[in-house]
N, C-alpha and C positions, 0 to 999 in steps of 0.2 A: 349380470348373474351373481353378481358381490353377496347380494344378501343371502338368496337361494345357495349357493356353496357352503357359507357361512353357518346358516341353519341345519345344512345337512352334515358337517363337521360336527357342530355340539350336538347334534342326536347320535350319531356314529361315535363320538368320545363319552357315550355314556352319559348326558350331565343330567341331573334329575329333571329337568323340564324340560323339554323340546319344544318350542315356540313352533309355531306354525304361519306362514305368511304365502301370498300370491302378488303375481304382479298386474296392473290391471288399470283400466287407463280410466282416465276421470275427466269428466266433464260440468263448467260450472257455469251457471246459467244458461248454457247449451252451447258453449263455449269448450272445446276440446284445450286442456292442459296438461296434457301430457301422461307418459308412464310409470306410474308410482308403485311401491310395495304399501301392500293391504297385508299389516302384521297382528299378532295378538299382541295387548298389551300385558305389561307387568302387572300382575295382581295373584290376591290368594286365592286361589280353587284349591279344595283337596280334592277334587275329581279328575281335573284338567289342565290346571295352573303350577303354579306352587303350591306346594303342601304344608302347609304350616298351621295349627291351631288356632285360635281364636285368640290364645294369651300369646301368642307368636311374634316373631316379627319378618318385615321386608324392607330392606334398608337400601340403598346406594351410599357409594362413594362419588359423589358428586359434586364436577367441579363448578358448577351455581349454587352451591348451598346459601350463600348469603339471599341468594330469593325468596326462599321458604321462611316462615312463620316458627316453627318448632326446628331445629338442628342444632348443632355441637362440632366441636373441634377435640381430637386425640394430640396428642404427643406428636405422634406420628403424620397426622393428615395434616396438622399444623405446618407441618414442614415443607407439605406441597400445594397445591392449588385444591385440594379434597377437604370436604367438611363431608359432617354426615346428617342426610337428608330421609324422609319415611315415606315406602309406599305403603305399607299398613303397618300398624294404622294408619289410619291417614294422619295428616301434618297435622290436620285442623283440629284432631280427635286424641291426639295423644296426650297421656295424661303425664305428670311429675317425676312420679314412681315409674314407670314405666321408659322416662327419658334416662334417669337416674344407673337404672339396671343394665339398660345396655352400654352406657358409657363407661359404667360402672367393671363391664364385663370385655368391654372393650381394650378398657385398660389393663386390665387384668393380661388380658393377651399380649399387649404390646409391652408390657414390662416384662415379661417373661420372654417377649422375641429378643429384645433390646440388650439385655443381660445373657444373654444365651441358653436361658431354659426350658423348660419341658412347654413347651404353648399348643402341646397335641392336646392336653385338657381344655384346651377353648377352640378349636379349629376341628371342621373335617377334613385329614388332610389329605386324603384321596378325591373332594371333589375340588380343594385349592388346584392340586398338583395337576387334573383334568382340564380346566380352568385356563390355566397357563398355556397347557399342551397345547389343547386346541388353539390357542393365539398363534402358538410359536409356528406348528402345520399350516396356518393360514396367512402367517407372515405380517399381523397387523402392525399396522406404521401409529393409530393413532393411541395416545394415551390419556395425555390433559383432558381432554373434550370426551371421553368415551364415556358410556353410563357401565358401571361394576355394581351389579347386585349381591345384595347377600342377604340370609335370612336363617333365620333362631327358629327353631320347630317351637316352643315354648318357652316358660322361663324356667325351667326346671335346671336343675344343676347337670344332668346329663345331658340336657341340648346343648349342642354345638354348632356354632356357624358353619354353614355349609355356602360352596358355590351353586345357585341353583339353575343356572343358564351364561352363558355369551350373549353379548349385544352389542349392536353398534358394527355396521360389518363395510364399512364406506369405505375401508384405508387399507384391505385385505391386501396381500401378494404385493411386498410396497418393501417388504426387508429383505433382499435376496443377500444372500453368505449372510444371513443376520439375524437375531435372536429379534421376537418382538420387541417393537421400542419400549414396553410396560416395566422391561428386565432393567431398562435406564432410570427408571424412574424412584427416587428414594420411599419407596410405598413397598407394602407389605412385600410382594412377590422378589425384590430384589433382597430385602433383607434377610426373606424364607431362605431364597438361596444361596446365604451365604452365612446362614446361620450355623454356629459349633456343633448346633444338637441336625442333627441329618435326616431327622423325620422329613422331609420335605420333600428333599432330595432323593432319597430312595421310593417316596411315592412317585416322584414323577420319571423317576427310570423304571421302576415293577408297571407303571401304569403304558407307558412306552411299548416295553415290550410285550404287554400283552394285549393292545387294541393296535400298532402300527402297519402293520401286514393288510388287518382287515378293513384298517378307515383308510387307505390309499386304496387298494382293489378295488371297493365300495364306491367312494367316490368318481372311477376312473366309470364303473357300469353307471353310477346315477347320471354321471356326463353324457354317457353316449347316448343313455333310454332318453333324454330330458332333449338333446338336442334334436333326436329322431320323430319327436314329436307333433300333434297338429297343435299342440299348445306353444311350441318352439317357433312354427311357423305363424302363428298368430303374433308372435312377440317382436318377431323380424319386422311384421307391416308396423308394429305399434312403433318400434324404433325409428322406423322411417317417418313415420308419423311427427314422434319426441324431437327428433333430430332439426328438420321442417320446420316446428313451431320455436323451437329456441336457437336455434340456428348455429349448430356443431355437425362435427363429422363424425358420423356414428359407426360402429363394427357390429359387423353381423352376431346372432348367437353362435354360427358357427365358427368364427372369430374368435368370438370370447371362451369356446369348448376348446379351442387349439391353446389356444392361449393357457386357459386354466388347467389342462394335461400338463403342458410342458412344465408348469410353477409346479404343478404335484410330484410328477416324476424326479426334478430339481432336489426338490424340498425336500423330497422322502429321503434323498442320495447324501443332502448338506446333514441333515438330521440324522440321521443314521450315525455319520462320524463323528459328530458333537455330545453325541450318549457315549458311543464308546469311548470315547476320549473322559466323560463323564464316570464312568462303570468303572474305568480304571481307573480313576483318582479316588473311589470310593470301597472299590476293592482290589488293590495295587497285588494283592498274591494270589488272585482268581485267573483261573485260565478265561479267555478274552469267548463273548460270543459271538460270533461270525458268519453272517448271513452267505450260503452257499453260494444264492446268485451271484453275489461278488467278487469269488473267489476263481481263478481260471488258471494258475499256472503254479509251477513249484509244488504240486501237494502230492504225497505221499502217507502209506500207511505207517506203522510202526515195527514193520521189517524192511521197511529202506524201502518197498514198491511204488513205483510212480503209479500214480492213480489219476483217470482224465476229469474225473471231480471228487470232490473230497465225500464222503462216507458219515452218517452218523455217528457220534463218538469222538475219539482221539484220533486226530490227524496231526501230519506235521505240514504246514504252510510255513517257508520262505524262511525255514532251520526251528524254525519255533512249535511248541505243541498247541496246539487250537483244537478246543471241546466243540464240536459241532451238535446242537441242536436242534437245528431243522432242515 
């Protein structure tokens, strides 16, 4: 179910492209091999795909770049196993000018991340900070090998890199108590968060609290519709099938639905304290906000009355004032 969560994560976090895939068994020369995900690939649609113009681009940060025919090396990608490689244009079709401009604008960004400046003129940084999110809710363990898209609506001076999708979703639910491994990694996303200038940062806590609630609920109903399935049940014989022909011990999808609640449920619980603890480093003289479900003892109004759950508004939790919002 790695992928299928995966995918249903970056449409639930908003990300401008929502990939579509099924799982679906393949047979070659009539020869049964097993069950695979049937994905869309990366490409430009402005109908369906990426959206990007004609003068646009679709780029990765990929850690094969030395295979490709057209790519480049930044500052920054230099310093990890990342070069930058083109899904459109394509490799074989890109022209000088056009190599020139993105490296060009590339650099532009990483010298200004580097230095501690203003790099929101080269970035979107609400779908960066989307981006991450979703890794971090998913728990992904891998980052060397993973493919990171990115893409320029045009080359105009007001287009800005945007994240246009997640991928790669093998190493899902793999970091428990633990940030994605991508945060380790000396590439953009760690140096965003811990850059002077805090654009980044407060995208990715305003972004937090306003889609967290609803991509856990979300996810918790696509679980249970997905496993209650005749598409579920067909997946269970295919497993049996998979399992058979390569020879492992395979878990049910109902297995992997327990399994995938408890990582949400987990996740939602470790996340939650890691923002907060976040929110206050970023705003050390804001009253704290504080999820009600959480909260079950010591709260009182602001005439001393003990209250069996705390109230919209000003409460007092555990001698301290706590603004409750939801």
């Amino acid at each position: 179910m790695n992928t299928l969560l995966g995918m249903k994560v970056n449409e639930l976090c908003g990300m401008p492209y929502a990939q579509q895939g099924e799982l679906v068994n393949v047979f070659l020369n009539g020869s049964y091999r097993g069950i695979y995900v049937l994905a869309e690939a990366e490409e430009r649609n402005t109908e369906c795909r990426v959206d990007i113009a004609e003068d646009g681009y679709l780029f990765e940060a990929d850690a094969y770049w030395w295979s490709e025919a057209n790519q480049f090396r930044t500052t920054i990608t230099s310093r990890t196993c990342f070069g930058i490689t083109f899904k459109y244009p394509d490799s074989d079709d890109i022209t000088d000018v056009q190599m020139n401009y993105l490296h060009n604008w590339l650099s532009q960004f990483e010298d200004s991340l580097l230095s501690g400046g203003d790099y929101t003129k080269y970035i979107d940084v609400d779908s960066w900070a989307l981006w991450l999110l979703a890794h971090d809710i998913l728990g992904t363990y891998d980052w060397a090998g993973s493919n990171i898209f990115f893409a320029k609506y045009d080359m105009s001076v007001l287009s800005k890199i945007f994240m246009p999708n997640l991928w790669d979703y093998d190493t899902v639910m793999l970091t428990e108590g633990n940030w994605a491994r991508i945060h380790e990694c000396y590439f953009y996303f760690k140096l965003l968060m811990e850059s002077p200038c805090n654009a980044f940062r407060l995208a990715y806590i305003k972004n937090w609290k306003r889609i967290n609630a609803s991509v856990f609920n979300k996810m918790y109903e696509y679980i249970d519709t997905w496993t209650d399935s005749e598409y579920a049940y067909a997946v269970n014989n295919s497993k049996r099938l998979d399992a058979a022909k390569w020879h492992y011990t395979y878990s049910t999808v109902e297995e992997d639905a327990n399994e995938a609640h408890l990582w949400l449920s987990e996740r939602h619980k470790w996340m939650s304290q890691q923002i907060d603890s976040m929110i206050a480093a970023e705003y050390p003289n804001a009253i704290p906000d504080v999820n009600v479900n959480a909260v079950r003892r010591g709260t009182y109004n602001l005439n001393g009355q003990k209250l069996q759950m705390p109230l919209r508004g000003i409460n007092i939790i555990d001698g301290k004032k706590v603004w409750i919002t939801r």
